[in-house]
N, CA, C and O atoms as a CHARMM CRD file, in Angstrom:
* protein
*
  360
    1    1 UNK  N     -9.12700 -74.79900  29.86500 PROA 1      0.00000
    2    1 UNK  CA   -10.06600 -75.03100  30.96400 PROA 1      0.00000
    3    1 UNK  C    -10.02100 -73.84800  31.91000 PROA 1      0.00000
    4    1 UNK  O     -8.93600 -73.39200  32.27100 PROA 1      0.00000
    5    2 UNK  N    -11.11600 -73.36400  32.30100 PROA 2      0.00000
    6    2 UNK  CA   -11.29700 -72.22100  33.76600 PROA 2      0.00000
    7    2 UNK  C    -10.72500 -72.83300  34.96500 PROA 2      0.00000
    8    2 UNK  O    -10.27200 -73.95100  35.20900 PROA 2      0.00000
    9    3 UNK  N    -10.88300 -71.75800  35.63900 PROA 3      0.00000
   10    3 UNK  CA   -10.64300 -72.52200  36.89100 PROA 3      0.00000
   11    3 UNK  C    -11.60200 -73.31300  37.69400 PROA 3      0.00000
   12    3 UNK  O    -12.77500 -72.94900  37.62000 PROA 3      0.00000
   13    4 UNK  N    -11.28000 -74.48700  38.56400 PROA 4      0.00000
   14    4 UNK  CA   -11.99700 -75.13300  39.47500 PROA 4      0.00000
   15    4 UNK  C    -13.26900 -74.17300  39.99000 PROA 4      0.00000
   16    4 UNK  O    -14.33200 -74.76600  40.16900 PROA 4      0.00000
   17    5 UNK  N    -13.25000 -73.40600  40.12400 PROA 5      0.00000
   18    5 UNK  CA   -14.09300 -72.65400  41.03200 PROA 5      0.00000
   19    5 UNK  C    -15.08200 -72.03500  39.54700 PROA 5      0.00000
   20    5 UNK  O    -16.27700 -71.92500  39.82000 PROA 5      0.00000
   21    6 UNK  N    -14.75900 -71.69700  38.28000 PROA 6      0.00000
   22    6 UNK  CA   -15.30200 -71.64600  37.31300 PROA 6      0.00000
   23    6 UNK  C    -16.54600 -72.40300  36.94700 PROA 6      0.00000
   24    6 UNK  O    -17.75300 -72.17700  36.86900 PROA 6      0.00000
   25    7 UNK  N    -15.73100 -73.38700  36.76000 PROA 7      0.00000
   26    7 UNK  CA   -16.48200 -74.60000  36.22900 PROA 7      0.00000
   27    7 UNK  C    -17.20300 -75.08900  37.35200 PROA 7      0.00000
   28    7 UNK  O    -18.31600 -75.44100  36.96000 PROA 7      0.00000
   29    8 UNK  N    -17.03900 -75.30200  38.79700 PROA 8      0.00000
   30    8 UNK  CA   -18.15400 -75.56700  39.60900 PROA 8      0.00000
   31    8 UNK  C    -19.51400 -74.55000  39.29000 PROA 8      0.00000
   32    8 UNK  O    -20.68900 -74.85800  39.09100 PROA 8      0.00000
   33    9 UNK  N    -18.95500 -73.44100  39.32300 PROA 9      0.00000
   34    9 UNK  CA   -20.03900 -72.47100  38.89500 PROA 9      0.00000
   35    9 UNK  C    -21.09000 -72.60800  37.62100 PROA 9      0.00000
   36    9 UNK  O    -22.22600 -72.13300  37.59600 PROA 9      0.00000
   37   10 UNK  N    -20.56400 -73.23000  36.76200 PROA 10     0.00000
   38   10 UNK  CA   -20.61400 -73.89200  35.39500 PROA 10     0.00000
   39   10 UNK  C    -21.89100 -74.52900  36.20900 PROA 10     0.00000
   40   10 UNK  O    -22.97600 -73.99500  35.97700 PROA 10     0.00000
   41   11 UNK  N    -21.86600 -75.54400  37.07500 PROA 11     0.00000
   42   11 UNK  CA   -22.50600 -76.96000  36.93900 PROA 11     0.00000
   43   11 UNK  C    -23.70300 -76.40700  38.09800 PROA 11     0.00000
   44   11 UNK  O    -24.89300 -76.61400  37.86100 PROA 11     0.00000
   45   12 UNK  N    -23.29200 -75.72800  39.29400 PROA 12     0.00000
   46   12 UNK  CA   -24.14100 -75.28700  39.79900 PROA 12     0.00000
   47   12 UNK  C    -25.33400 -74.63400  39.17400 PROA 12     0.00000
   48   12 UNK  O    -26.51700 -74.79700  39.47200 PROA 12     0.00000
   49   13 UNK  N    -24.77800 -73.81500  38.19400 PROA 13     0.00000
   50   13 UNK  CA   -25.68500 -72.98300  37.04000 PROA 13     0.00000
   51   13 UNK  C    -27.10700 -73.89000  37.13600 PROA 13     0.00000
   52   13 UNK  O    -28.24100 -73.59900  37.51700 PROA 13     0.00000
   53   14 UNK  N    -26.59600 -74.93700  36.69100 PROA 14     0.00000
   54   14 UNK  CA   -27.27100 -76.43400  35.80300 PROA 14     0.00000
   55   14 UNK  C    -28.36100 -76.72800  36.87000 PROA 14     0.00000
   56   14 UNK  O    -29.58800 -76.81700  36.83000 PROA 14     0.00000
   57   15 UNK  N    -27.28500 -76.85800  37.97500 PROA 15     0.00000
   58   15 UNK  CA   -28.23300 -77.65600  38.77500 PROA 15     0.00000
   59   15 UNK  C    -29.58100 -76.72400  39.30600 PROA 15     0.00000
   60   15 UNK  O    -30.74200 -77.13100  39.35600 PROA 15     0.00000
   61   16 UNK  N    -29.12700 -75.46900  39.65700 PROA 16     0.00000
   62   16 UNK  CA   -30.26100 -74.57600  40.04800 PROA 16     0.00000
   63   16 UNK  C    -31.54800 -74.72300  38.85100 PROA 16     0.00000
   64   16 UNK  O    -32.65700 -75.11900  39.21000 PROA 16     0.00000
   65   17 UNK  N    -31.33200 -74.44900  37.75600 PROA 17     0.00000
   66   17 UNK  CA   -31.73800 -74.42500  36.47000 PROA 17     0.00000
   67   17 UNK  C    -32.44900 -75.60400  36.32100 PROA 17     0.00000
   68   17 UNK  O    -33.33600 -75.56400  35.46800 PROA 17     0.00000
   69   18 UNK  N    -32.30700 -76.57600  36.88400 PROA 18     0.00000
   70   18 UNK  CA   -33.02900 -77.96100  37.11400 PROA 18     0.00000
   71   18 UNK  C    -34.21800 -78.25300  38.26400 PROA 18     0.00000
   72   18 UNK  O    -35.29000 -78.85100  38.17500 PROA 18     0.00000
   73   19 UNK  N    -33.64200 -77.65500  39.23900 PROA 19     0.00000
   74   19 UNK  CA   -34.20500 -77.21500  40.29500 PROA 19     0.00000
   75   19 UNK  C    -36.07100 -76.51000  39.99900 PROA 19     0.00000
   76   19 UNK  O    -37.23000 -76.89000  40.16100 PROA 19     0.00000
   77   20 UNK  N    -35.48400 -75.56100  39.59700 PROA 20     0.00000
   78   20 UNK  CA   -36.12500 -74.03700  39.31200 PROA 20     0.00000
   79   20 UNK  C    -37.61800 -75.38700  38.47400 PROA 20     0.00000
   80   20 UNK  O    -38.65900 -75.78200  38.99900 PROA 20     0.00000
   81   21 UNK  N    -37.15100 -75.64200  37.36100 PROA 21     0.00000
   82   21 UNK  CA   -38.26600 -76.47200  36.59700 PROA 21     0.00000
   83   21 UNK  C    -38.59600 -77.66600  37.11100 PROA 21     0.00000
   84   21 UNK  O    -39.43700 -78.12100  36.33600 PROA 21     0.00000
   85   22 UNK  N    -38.43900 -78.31000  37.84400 PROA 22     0.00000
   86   22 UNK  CA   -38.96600 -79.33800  39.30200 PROA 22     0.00000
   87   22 UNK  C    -39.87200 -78.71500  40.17300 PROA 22     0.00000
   88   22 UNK  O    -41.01900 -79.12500  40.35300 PROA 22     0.00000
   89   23 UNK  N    -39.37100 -77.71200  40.73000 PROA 23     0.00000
   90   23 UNK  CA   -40.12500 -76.67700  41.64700 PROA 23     0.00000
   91   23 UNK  C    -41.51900 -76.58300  41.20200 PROA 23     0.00000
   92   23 UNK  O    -42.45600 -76.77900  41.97600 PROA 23     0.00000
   93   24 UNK  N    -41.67700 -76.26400  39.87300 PROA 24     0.00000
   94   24 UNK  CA   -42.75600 -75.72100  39.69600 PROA 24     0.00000
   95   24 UNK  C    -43.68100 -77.05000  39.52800 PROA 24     0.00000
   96   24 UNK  O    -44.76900 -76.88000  38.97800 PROA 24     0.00000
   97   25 UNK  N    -43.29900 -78.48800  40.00100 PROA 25     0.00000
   98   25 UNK  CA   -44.20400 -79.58900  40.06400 PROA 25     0.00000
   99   25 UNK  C    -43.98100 -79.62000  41.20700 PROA 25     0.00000
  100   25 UNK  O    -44.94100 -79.00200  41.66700 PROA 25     0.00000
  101   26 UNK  N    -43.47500 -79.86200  41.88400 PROA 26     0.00000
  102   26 UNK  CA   -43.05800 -80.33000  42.97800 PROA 26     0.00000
  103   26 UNK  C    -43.08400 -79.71900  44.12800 PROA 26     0.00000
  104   26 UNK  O    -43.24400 -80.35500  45.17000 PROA 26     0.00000
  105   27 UNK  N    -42.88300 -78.00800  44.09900 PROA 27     0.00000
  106   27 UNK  CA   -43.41900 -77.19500  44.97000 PROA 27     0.00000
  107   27 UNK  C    -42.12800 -77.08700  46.12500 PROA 27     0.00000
  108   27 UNK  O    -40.94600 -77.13100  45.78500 PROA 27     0.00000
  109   28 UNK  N    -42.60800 -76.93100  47.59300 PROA 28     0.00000
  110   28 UNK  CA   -41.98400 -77.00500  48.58100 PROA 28     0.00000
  111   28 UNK  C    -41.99700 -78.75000  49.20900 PROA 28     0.00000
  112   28 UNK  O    -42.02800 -78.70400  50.43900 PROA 28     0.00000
  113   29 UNK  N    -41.98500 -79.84100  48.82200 PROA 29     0.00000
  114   29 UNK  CA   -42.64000 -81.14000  49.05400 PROA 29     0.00000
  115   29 UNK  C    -41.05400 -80.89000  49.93000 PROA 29     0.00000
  116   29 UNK  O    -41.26100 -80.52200  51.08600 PROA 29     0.00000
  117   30 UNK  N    -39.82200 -81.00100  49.64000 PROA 30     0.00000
  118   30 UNK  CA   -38.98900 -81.14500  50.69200 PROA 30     0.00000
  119   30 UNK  C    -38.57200 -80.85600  51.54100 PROA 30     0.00000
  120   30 UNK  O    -37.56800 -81.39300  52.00900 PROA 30     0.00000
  121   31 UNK  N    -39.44500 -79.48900  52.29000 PROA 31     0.00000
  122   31 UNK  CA   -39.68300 -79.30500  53.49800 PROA 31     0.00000
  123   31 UNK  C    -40.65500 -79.97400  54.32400 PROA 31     0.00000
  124   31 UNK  O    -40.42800 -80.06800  55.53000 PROA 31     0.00000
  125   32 UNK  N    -41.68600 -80.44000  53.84000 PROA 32     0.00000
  126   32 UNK  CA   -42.66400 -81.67500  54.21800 PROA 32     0.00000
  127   32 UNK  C    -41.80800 -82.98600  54.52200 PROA 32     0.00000
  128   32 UNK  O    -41.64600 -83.54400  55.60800 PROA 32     0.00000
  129   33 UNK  N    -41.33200 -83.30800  53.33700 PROA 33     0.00000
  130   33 UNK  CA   -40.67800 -84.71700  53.74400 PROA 33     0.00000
  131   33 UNK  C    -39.27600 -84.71600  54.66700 PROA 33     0.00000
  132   33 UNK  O    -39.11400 -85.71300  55.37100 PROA 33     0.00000
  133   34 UNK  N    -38.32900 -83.74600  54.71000 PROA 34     0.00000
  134   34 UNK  CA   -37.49900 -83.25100  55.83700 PROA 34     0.00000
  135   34 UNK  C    -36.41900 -84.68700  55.42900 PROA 34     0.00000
  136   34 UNK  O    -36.46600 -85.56500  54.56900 PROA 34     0.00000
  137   35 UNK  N    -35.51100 -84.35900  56.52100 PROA 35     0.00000
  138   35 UNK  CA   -33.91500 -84.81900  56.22500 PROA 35     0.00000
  139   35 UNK  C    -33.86900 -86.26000  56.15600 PROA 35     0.00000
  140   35 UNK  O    -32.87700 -86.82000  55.69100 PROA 35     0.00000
  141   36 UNK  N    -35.17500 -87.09900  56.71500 PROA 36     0.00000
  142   36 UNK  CA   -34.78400 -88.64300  56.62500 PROA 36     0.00000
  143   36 UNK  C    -34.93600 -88.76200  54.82300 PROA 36     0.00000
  144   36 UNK  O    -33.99900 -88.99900  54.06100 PROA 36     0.00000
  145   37 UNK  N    -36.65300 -88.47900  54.35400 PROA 37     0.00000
  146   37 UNK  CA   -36.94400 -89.04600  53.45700 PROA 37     0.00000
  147   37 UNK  C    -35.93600 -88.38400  52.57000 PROA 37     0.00000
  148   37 UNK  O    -35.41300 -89.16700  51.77700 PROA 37     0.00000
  149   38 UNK  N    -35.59700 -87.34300  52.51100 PROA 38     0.00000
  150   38 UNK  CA   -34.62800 -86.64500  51.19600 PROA 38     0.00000
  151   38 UNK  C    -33.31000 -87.23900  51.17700 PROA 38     0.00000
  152   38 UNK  O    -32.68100 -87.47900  50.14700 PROA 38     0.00000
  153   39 UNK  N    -32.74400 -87.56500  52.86800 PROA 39     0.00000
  154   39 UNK  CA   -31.38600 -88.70500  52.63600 PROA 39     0.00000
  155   39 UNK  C    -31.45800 -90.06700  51.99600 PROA 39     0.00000
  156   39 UNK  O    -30.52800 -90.78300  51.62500 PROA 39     0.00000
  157   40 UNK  N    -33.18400 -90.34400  51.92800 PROA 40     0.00000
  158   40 UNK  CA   -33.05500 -91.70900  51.31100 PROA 40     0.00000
  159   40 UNK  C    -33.02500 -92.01900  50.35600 PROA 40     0.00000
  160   40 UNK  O    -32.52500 -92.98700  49.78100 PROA 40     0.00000
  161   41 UNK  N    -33.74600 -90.95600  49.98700 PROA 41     0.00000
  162   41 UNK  CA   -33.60600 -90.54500  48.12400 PROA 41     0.00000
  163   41 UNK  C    -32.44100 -90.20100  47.69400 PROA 41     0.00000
  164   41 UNK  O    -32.35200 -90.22600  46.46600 PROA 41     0.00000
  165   42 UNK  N    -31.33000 -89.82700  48.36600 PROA 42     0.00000
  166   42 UNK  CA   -30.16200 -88.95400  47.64800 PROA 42     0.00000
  167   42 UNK  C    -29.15500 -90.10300  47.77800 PROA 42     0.00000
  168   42 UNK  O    -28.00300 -90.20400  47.35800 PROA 42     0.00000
  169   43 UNK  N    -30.25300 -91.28700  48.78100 PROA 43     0.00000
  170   43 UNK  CA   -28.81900 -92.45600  48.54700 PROA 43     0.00000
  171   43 UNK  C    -29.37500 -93.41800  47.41000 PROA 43     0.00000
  172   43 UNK  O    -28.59200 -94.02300  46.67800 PROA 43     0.00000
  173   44 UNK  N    -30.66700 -93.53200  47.29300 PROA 44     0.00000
  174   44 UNK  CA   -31.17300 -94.40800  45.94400 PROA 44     0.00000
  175   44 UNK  C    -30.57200 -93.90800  44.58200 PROA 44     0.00000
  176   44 UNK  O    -30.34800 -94.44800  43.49900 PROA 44     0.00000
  177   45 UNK  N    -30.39700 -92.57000  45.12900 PROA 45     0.00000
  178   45 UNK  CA   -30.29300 -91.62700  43.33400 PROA 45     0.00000
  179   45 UNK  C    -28.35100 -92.14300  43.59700 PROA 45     0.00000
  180   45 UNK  O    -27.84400 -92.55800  42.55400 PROA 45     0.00000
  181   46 UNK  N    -27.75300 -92.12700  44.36900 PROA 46     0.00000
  182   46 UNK  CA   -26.16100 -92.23900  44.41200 PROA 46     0.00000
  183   46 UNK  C    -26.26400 -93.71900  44.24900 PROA 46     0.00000
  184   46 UNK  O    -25.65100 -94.05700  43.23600 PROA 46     0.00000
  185   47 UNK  N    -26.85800 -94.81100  44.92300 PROA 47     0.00000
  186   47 UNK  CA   -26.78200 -96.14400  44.53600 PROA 47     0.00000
  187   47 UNK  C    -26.96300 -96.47500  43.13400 PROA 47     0.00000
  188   47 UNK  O    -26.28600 -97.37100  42.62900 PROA 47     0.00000
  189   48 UNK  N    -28.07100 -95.63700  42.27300 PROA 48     0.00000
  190   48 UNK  CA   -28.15300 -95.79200  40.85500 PROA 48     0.00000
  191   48 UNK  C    -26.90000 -95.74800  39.81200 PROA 48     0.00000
  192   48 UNK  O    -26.68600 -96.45500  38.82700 PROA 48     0.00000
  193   49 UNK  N    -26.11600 -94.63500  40.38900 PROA 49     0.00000
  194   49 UNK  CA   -25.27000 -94.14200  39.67700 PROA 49     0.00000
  195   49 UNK  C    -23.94400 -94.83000  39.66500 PROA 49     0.00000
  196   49 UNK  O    -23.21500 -94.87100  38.67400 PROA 49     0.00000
  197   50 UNK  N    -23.65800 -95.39800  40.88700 PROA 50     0.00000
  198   50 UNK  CA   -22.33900 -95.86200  41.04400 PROA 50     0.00000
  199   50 UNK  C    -22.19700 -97.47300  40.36300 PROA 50     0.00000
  200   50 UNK  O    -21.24600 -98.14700  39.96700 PROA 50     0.00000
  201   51 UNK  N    -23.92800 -97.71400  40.48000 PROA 51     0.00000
  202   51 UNK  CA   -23.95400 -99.41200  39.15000 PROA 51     0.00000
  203   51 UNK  C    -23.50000 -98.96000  37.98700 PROA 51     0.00000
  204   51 UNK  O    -22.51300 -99.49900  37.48600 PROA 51     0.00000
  205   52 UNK  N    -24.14200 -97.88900  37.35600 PROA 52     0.00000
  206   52 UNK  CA   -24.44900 -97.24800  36.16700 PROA 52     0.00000
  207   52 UNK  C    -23.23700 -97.28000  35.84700 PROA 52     0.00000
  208   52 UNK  O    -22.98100 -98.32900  35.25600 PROA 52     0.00000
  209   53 UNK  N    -22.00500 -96.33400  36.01400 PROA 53     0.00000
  210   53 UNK  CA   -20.68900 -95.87600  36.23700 PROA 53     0.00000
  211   53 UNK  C    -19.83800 -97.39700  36.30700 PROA 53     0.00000
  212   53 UNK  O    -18.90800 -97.63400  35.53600 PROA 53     0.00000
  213   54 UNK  N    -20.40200 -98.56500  37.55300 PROA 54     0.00000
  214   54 UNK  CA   -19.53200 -99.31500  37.29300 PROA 54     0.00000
  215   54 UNK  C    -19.79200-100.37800  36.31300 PROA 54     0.00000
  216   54 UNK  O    -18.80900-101.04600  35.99200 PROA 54     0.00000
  217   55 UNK  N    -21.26000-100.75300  35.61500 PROA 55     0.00000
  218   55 UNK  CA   -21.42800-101.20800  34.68800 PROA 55     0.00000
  219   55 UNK  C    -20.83500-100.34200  33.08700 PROA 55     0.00000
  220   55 UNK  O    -20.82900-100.74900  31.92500 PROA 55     0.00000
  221   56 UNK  N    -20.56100 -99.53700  33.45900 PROA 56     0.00000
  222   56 UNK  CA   -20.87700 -98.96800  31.55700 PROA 56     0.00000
  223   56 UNK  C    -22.02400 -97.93900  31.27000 PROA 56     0.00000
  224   56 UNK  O    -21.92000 -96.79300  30.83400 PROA 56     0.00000
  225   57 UNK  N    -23.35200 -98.77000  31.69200 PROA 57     0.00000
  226   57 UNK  CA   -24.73600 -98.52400  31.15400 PROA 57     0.00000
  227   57 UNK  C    -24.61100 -96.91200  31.18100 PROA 57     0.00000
  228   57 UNK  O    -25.33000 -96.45300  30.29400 PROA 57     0.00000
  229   58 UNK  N    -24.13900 -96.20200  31.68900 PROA 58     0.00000
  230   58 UNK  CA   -24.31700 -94.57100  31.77000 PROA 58     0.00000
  231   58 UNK  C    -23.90800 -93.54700  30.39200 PROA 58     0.00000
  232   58 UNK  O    -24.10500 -92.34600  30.20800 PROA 58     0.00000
  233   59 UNK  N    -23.00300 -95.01300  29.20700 PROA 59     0.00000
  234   59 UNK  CA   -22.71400 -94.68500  28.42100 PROA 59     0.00000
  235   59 UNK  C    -24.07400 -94.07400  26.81900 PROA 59     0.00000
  236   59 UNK  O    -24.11400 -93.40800  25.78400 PROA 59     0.00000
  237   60 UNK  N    -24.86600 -94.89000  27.67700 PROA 60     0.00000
  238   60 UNK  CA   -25.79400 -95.58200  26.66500 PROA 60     0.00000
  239   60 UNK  C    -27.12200 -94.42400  27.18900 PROA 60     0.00000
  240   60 UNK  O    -28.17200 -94.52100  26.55500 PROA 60     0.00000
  241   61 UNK  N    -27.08100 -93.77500  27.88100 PROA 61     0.00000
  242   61 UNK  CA   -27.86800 -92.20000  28.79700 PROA 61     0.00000
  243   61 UNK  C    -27.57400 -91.75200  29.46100 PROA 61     0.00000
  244   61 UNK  O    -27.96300 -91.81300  30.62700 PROA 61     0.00000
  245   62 UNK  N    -26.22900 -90.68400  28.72800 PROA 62     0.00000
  246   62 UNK  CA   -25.72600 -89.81400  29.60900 PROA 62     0.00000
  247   62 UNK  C    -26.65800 -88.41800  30.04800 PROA 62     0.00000
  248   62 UNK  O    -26.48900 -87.83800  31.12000 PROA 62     0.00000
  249   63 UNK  N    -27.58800 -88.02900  29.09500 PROA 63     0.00000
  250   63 UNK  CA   -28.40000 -87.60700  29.33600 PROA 63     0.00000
  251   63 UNK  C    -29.35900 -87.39400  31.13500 PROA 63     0.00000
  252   63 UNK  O    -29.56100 -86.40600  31.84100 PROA 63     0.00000
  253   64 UNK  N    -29.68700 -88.73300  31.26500 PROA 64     0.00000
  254   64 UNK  CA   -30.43500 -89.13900  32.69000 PROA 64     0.00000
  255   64 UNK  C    -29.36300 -88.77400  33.57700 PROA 64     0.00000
  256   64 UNK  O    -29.46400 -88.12200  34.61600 PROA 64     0.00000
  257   65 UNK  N    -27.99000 -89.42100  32.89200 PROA 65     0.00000
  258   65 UNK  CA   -27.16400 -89.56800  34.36600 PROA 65     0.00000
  259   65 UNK  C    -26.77900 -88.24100  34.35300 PROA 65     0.00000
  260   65 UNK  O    -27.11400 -87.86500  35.47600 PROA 65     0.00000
  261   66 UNK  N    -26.28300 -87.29600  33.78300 PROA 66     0.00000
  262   66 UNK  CA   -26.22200 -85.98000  33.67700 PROA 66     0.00000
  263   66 UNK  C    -26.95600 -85.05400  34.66300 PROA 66     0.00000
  264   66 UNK  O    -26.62800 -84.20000  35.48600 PROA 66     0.00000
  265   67 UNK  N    -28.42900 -85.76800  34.08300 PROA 67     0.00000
  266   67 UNK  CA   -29.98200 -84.72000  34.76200 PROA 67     0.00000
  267   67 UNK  C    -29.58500 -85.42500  36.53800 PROA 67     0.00000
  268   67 UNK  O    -29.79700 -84.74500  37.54200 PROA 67     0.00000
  269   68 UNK  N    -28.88700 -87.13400  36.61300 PROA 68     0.00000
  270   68 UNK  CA   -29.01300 -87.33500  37.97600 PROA 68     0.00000
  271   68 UNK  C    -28.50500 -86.68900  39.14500 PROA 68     0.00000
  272   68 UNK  O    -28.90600 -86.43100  40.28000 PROA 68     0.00000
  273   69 UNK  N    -27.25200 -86.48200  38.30200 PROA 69     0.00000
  274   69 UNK  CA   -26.04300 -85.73600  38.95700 PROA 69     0.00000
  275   69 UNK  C    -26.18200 -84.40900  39.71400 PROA 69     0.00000
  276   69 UNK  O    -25.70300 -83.94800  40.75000 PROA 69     0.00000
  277   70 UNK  N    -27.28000 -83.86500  38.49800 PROA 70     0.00000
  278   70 UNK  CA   -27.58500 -82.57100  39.12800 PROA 70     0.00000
  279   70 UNK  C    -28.43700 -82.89000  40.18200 PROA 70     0.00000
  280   70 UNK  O    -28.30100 -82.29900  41.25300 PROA 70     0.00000
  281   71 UNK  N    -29.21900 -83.66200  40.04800 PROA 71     0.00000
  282   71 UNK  CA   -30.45300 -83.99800  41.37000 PROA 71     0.00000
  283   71 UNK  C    -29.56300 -83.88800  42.65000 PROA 71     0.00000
  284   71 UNK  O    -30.03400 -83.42100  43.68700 PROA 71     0.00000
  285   72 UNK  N    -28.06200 -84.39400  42.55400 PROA 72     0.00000
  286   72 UNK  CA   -27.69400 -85.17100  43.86800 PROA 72     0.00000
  287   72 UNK  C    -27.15000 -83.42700  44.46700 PROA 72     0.00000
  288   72 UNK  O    -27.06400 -83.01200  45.62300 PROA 72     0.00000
  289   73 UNK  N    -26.92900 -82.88000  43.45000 PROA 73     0.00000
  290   73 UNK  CA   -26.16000 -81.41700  43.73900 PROA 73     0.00000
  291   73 UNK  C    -27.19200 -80.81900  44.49100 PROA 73     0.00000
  292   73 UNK  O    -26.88500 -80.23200  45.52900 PROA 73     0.00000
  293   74 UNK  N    -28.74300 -80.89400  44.01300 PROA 74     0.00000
  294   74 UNK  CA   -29.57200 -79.78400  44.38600 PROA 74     0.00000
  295   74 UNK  C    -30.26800 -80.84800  46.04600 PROA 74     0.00000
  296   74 UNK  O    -30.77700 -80.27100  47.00700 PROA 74     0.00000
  297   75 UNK  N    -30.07900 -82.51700  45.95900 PROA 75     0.00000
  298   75 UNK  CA   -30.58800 -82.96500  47.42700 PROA 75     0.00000
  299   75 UNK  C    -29.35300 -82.48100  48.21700 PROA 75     0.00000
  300   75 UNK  O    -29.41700 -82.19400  49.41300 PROA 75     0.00000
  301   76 UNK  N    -28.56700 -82.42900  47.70500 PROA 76     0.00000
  302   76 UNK  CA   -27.55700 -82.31300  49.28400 PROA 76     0.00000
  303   76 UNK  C    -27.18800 -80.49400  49.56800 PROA 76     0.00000
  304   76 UNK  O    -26.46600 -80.07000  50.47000 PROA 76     0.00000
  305   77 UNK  N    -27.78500 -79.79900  48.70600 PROA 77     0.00000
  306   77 UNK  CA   -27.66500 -77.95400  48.88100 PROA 77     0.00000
  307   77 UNK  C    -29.05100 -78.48300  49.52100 PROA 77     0.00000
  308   77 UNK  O    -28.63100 -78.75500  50.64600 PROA 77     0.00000
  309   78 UNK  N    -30.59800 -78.85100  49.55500 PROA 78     0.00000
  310   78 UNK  CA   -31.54300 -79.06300  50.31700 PROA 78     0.00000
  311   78 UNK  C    -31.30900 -79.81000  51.35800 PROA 78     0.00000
  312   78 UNK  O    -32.39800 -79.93800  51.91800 PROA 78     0.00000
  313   79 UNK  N    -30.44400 -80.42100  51.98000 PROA 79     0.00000
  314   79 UNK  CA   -30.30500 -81.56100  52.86200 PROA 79     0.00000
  315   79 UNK  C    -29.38500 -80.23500  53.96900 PROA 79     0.00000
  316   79 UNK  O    -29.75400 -80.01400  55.12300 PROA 79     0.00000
  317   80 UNK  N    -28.19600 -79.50700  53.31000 PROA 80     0.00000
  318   80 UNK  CA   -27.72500 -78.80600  54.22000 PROA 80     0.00000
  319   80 UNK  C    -28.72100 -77.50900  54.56200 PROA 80     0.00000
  320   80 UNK  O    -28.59300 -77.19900  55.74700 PROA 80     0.00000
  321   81 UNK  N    -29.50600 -76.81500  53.97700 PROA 81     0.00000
  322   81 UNK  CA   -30.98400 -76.01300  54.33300 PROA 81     0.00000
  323   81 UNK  C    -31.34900 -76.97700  55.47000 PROA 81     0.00000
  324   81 UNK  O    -30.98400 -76.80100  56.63200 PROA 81     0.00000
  325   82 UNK  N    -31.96200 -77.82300  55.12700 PROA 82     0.00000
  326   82 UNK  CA   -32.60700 -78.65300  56.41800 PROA 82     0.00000
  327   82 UNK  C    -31.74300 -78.76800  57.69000 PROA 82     0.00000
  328   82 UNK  O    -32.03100 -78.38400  58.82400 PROA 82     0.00000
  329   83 UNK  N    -31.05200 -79.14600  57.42300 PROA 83     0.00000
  330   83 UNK  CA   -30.14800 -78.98400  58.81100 PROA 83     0.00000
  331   83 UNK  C    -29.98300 -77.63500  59.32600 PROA 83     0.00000
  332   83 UNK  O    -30.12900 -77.34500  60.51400 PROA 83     0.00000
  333   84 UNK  N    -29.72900 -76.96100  58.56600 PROA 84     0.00000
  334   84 UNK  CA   -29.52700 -75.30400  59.11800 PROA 84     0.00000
  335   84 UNK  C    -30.74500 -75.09000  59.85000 PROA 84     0.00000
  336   84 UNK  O    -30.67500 -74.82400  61.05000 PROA 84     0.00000
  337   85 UNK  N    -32.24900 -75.20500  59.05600 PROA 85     0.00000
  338   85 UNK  CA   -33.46600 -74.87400  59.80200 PROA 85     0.00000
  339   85 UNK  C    -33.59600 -75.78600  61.05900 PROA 85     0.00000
  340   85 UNK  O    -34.09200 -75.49700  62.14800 PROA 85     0.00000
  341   86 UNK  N    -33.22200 -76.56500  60.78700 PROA 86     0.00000
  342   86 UNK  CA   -33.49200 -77.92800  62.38500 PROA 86     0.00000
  343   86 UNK  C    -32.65200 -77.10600  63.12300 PROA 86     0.00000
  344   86 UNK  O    -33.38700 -76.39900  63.81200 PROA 86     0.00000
  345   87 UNK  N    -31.04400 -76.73500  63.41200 PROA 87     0.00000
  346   87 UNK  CA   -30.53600 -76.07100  63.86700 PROA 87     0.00000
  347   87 UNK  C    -31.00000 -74.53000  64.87700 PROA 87     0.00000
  348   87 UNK  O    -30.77100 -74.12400  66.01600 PROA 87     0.00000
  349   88 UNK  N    -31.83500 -73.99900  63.54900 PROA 88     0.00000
  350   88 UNK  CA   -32.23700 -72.43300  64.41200 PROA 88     0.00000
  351   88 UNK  C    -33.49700 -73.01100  65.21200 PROA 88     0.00000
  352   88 UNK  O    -33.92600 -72.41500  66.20000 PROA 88     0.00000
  353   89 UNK  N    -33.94400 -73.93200  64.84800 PROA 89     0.00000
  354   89 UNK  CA   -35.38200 -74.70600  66.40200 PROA 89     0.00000
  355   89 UNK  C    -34.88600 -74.33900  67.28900 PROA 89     0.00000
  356   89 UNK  O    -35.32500 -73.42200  67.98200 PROA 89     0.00000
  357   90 UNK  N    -33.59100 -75.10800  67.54800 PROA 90     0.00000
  358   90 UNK  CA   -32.55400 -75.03700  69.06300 PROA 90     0.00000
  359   90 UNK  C    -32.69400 -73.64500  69.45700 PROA 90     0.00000
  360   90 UNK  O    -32.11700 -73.22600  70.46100 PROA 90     0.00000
């Protein structure tokens, strides 16, 4: 195994890479919808997961939960952007 800091790099890879092909549907929409609606989503997408995980079912599409995981990586790198920009308003 690499190191911790490796393998984060590993997954970040992923998540940008996920990102990048969303973007091109999806555009800039989460600067429009701003820090409430994207926290609410990043807790529906974490509420999904932690049934999933404590049922089993994640066994059966690891795939989705995989692709979810990355979602939660790339709302909360967009959630801390948002705050930074709300920040320089001040």
């Amino acid at each position: 195994m690499k190191s911790t800091t490796e393998e984060v790099k590993h997954v970040h890879a992923k998540a940008l890479e996920l990102l990048k092909s969303k973007e091109e549907v999806y555009e800039d929409s989460w600067v429009r919808e701003g820090i409430r609606v994207l926290s609410a989503s990043n807790y529906r997408k974490a509420s999904g997961l932690e049934v999933m995980f404590r049922n089993g079912s994640w066994k059966k599409q690891p795939d989705k939960v995989k692709e979810d995981l990355l979602d939660e990586i790339n709302y909360a790198a967009i959630l801390y952007r948002l705050m930074e920009m709300e920040e320089e308003k001040e």
